[in-house]
C-alpha positions as CSV (number, residue, x, y, z in Angstrom):
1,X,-5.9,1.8,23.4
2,X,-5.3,5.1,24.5
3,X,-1.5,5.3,23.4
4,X,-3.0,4.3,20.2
5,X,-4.8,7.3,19.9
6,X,-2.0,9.1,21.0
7,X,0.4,7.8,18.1
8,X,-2.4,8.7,16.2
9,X,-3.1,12.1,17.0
10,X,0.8,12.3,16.4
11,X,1.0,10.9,13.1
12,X,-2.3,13.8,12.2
13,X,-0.4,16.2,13.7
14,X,2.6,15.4,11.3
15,X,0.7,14.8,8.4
16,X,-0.8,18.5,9.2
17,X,2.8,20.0,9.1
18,X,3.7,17.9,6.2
19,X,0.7,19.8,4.5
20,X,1.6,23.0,5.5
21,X,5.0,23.0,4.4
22,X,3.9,21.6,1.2
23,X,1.2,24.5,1.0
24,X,3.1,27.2,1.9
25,X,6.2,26.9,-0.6
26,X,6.9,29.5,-2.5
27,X,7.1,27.7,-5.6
28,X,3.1,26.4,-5.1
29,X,1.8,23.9,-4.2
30,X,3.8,21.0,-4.5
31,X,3.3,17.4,-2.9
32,X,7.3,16.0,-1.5
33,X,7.2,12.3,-1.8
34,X,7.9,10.6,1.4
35,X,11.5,9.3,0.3
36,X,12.7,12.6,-0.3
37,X,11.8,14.2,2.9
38,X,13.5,11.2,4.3
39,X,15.9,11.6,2.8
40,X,16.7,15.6,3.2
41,X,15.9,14.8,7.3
42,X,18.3,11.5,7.7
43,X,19.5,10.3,4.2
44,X,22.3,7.9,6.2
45,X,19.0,5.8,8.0
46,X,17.5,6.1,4.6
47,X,20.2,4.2,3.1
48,X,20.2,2.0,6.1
49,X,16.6,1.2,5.7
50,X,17.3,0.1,2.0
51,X,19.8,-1.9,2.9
52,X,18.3,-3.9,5.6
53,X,15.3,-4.6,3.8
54,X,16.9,-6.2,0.8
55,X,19.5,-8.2,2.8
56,X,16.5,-9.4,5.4
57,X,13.7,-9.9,2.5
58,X,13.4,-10.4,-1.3
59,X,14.9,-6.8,-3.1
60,X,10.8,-6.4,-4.4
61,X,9.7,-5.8,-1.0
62,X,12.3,-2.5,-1.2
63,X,11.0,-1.9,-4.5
64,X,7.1,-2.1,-3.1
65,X,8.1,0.3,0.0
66,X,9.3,2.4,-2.3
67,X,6.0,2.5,-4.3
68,X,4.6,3.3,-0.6
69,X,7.4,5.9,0.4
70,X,6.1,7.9,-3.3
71,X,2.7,9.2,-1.5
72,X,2.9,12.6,-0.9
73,X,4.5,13.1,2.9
74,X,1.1,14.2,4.0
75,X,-0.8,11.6,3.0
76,X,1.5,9.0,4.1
77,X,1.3,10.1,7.5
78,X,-2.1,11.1,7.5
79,X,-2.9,7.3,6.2
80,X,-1.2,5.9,9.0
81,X,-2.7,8.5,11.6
82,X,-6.4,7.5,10.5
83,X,-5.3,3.6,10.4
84,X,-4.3,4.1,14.0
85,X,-7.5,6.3,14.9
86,X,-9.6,3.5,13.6
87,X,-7.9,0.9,15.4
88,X,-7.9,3.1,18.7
89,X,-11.3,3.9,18.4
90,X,-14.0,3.5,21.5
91,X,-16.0,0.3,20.8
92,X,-19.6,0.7,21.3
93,X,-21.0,-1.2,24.6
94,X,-23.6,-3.8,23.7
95,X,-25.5,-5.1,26.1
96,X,-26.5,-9.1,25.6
97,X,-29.0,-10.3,27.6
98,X,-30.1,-14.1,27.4
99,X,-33.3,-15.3,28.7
């Protein structure tokens, strides 16, 4: 459990930056889908991706990751950070005590 909270904290951490960057364009704010920050950091494992999804699966499962990969950067790995947090999570101790 705890290097699930770890890959969590990670993922907040990059959702953070993700925000950031986003923030502190000069332009304004503007939210970068996913796919295009993929894209500007490894657009050859990008294309990769693509193409081992729709040879491995049915083409609609690339066409419903890329309906995931359209969330803004930050909240894509913000989602998955807080996914993770929740799963990683402490579980309360209950004591059961049968008579």
């Amino acid at each position: 459990m705890v290097v699930v909270r770890i890959f969590a904290g990670l993922f907040l951490l990059l959702a953070l930056i993700a925000l950031a960057f986003d923030v502190t364009r000069s332009t304004g704010f503007v939210m970068t889908p996913m796919i295009e920050s993929w894209g500007r950091v490894a657009a050859t494992s990008l294309t990769s991706a693509q193409a081992a999804v729709t040879k491995a699966t049915h083409p609609l499962v690339w066409e419903l990751m890329r309906k995931l990969l359209a969330l803004p950067t930050w909240a894509f790995f913000g989602g998955i950070g807080m996914l993770l947090a929740y799963l990683g999570r402490r579980r309360k101790f209950v004591n059961i005590y049968a008579n």
